[in-house]
C-alpha positions in Angstrom: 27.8 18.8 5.4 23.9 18.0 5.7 22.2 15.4 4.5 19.6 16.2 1.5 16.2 14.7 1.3 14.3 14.3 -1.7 10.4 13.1 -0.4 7.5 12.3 -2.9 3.8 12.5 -2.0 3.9 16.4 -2.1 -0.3 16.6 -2.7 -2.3 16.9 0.3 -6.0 17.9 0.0 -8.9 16.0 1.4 -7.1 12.5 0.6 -3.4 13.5 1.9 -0.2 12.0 0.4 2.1 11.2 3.1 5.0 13.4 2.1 4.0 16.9 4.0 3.4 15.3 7.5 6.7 13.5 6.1 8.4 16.7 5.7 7.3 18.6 9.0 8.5 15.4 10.8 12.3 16.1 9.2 12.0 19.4 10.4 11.0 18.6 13.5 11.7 21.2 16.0 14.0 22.9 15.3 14.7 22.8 11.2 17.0 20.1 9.4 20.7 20.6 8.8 20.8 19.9 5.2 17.9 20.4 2.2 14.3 18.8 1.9 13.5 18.8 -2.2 10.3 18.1 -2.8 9.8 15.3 -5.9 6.3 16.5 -7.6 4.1 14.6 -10.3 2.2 17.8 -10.8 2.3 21.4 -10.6 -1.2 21.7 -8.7 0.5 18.9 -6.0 -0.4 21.3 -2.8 2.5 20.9 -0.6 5.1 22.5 -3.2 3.5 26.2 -2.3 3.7 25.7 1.7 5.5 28.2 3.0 9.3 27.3 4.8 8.7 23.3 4.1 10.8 22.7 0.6 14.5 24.2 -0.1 13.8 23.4 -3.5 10.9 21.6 -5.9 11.5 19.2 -8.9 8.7 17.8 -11.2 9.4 14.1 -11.6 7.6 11.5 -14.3 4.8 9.8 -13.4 5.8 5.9 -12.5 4.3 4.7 -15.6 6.6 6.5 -17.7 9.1 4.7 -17.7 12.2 3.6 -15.6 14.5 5.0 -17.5 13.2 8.8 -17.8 12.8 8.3 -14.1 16.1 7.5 -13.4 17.6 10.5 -15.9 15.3 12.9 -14.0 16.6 11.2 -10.5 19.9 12.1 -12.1 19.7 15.2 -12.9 18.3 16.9 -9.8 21.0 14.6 -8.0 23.5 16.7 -9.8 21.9 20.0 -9.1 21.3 19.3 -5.5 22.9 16.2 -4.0 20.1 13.7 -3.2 21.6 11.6 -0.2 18.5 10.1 0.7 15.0 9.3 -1.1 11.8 8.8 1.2 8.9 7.2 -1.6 5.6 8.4 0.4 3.1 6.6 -2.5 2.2 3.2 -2.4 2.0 3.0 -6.9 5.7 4.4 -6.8 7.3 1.0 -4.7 8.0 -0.8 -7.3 9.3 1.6 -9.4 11.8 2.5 -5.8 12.6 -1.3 -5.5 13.7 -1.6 -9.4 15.9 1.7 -9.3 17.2 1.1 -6.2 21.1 -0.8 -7.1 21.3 2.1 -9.7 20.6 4.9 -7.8 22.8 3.7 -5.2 26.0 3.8 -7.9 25.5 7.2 -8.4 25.1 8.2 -4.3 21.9 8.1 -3.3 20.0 5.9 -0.6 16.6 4.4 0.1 15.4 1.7 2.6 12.9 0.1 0.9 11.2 -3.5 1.9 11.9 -6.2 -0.4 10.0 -7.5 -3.8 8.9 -10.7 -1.6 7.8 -8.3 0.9 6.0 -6.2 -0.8 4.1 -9.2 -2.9 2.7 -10.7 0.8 1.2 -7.4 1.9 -0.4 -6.7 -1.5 -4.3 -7.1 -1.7 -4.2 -9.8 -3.3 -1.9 -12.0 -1.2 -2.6 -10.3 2.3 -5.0 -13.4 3.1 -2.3 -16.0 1.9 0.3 -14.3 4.4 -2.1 -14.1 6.6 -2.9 -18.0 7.1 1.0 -18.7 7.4 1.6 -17.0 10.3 -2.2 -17.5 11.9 -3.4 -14.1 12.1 -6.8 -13.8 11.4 -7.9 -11.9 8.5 -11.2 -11.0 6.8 -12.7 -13.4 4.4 -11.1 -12.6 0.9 -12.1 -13.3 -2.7 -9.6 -12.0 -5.7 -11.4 -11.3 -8.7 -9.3 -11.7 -12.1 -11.4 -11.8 -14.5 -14.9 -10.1 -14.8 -16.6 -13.7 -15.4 -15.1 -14.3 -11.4 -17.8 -11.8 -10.1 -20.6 -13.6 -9.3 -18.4 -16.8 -7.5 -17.4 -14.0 -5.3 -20.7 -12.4 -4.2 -21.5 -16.3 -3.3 -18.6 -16.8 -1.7 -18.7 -13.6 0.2 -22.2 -12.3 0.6 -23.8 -9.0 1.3 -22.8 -6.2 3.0 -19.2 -6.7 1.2 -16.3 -4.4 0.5 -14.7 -3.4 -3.1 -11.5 -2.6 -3.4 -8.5 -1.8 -6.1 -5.7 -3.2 -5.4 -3.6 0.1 -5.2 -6.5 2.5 -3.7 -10.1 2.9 -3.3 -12.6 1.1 -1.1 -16.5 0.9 -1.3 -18.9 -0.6 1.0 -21.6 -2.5 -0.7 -25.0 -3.5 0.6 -26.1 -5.0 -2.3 -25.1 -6.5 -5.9 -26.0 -3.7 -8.0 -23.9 -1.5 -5.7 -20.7 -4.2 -6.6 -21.1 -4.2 -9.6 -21.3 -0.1 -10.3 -17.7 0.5 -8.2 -16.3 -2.4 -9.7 -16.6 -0.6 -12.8 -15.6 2.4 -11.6 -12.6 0.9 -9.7 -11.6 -1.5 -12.8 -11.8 2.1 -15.0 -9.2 3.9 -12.7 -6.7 1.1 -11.7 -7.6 -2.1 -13.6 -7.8 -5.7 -12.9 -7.4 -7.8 -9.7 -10.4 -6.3 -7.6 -10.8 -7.1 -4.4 -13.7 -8.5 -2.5 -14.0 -9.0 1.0 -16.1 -9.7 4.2 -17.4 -6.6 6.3 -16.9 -7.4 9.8 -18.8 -4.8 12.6 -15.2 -4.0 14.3 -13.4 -0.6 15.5 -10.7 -0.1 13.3 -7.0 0.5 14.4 -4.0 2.0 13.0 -0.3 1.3 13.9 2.5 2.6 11.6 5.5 1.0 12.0 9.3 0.8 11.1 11.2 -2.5 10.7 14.7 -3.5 10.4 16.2 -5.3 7.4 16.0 -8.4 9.5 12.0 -7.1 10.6 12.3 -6.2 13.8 10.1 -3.6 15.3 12.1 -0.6 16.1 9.6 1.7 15.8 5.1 1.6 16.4 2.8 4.3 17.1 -1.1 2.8 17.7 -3.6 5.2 17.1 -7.8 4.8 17.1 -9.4 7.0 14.6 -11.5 9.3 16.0 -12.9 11.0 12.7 -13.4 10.2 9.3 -13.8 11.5 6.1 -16.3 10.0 3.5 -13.3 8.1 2.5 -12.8 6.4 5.3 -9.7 8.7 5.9 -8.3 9.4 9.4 -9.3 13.4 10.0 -8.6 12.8 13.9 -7.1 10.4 16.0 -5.7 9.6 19.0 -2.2 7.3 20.4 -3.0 4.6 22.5 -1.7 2.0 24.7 -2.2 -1.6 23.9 0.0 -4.7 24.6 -1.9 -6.7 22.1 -1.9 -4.2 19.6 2.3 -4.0 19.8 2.6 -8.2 19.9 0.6 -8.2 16.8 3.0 -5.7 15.1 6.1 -7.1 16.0 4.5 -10.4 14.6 3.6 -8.8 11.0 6.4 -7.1 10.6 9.1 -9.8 12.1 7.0 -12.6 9.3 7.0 -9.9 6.5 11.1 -9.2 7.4 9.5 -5.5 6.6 12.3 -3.0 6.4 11.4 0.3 6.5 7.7 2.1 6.9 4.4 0.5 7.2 1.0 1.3 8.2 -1.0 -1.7 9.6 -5.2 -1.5 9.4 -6.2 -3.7 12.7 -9.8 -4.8 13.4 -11.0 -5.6 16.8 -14.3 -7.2 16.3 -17.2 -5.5 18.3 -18.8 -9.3 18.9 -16.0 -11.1 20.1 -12.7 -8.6 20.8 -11.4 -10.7 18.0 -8.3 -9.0 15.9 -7.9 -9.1 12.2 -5.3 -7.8 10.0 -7.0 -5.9 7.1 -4.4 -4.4 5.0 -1.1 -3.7 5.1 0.0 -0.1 3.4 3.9 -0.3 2.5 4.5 3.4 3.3 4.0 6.4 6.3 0.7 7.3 6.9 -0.8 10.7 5.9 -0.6 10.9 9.9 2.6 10.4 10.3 3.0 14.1 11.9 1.5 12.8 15.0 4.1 10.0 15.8 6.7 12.8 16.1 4.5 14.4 18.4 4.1 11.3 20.5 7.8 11.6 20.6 9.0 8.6 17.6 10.3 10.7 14.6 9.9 7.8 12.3 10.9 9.5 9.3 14.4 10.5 10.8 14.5 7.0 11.7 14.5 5.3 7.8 17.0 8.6 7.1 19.5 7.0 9.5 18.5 3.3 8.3 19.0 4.7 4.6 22.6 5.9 5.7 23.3 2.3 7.0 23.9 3.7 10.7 23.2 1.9 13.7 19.8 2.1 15.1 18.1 0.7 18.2 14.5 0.0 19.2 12.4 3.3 20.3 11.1 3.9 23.6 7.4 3.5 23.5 5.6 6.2 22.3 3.3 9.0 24.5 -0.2 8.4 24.7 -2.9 10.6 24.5 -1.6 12.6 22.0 -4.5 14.0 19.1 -4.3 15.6 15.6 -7.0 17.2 13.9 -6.8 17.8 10.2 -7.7 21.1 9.1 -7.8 22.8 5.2 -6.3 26.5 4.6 -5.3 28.2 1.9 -1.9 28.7 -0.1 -0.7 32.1 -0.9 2.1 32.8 -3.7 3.1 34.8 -6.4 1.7 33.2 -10.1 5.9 32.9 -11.2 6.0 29.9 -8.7 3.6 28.2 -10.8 4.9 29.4 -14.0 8.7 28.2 -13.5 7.2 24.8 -12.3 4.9 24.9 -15.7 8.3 26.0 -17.9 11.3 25.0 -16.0 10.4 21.9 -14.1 11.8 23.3 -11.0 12.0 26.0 -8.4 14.2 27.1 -5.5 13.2 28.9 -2.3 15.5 30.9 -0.4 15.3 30.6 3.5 13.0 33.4 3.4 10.4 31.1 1.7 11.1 33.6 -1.6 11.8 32.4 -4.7 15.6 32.6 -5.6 
């Protein structure tokens, strides 16, 4: 019998949800023996219409809807489908994952999810406290709370400085007037704390990174960003070596006891090869495609940590291996859309048809 995947994250346009790279990593090379059901917020969410990726498609409730439709939705495709295993791909939906988790497990299906305490340290707002227990630097922070807080940060902080929310979005900010329009606009979209904090003149790093329950490193892949979007988004990169680069992972991850995926944001500053720790994101990268292709299938790793089986440290991965992103377009008939619209669901055959 195979194992059954349910993955979220399904949208992938010029910001990229995890879950596709995800996906292709399952079905890395040569298919996966059991299905891969895709778990959509929306009927426009990209990835759904990609030919040969998804056995079958299920719209899901937003997170803020409630944990108990949720968990009746969970239910349901469970008992259509057979979810063994469910890979959350979005950083808003952990929380809802950690809460769910003893009740989904009842009814037969498994996650491998970091813990609540986990989760807390790496958040925006406590990154810098976790930072100054285990003496990794970190840039210079100021949480703002209340609107009234703004000005005591600028101070404290100083021009050029970054904004941020403390789920997404990132703004760099030469001046006040600049702060104080994406605060707004950041406070708007995703509320109160917002983030202020120190712009250092570094080249900026990316590991992701699997840990045990007992966070241990079993699995890194380093890469240096080679493009980037107007985001700040990775568009190309490359693997690297670096022996400082894996010390410092095994040292977050081992004082966060991280279980399960990660993507770490190092920066070497240019001044003094100095490394920070800016942010910690408690899920796969949108890149995760290219740590399969340096030979560490990271996904098919938390599958077999999800199934409680044994699992050992990775080799190291290749270096030297590249992705460049690239947009094209999706091609199917108008029904897809429409049973997704009416039915909530829709099943392809291994033809990539619609059953």
């Amino acid at each position: 019998m195979g194992i059954n995947i349910g993955i979220t994250g399904l949208h992938a346009a010029d910001n990229p949800a995890p879950g596709i790279g995800v996906i292709r990593s399952l079905r890395h090379p040569d298919g996966w023996d059991g299905k891969i059901v895709g778990l959509g917020y929306d009927v426009m969410d990209t990835g759904i219409y990609d030919d040969g990726l998804l056995d079958d498609v299920y719209l899901i409730p937003y997170p803020n809807q409630g944990f108990d439709a949720i968990f009746e939705r969970l239910a349901y495709i469970h008992s259509q489908v057979r979810l063994d295993v469910i890979i959350p791909t979005l950083d808003s939906e952990l929380a809802l994952y950690q809460s769910l988790e003893p009740r989904l497990k009842e009814i037969g299906i498994s996650l491998f999810l970091p813990s609540p305490e986990s989760t807390k340290n790496v958040s925006k707002a406590y990154i810098d406290e976790f930072c100054q227990e285990i003496g990794i630097p970190s840039p210079k922070t100021f949480v703002v709370k209340t609107p009234s807080q703004l000005d005591e940060g600028f101070k404290e902080i100083g021009f050029p400085l970054m904004v941020k929310g403390i789920f997404y979005e990132a703004y760099h900010c030469e001046n006040k007037l600049d702060a104080l329009s994406y605060f707004d606009k950041i406070k708007l979209k995703w509320g109160l704390p917002i983030i202020l904090q120190k712009v250092i003149k570094a080249e900026e790093f990316d590991i992701c990174c699997v840990g045990s329950r007992d966070g241990d490193l079993l699995g890194s892949v380093p890469i240096r960003k080679t493009r980037l979007t107007d985001k700040g988004k990775a568009w190309a990169a490359i693997t690297i070596k670096n022996p400082e680069l894996d010390k410092l992972s095994k040292k977050i991850i081992k004082g966060l006891k991280w279980a399960g995926p990660c993507e770490l944001e190092i920066l070497q500053e240019k001044k003094t090869n100095k490394y920070y720790l800016l942010e910690v994101n408690p899920r796969f990268p949108a890149w995760i495609y290219l740590c399969t292709g340096a030979e560490q299938n990271l996904p098919k790793l938390v599958v077999d940590l999800a199934l409680g089986k044994d699992v050992k440290p990775m080799p190291c991965a290749k270096s030297g291996m590249t992705f460049v992103r690239h947009a094209t377009d999706l091609v199917c008939p108008i029904e897809h859309i429409e049973h997704l619209t009416t039915l909530g669901e829709l099943h392809y055959t291994k033809s990539g048809k619609e059953e």
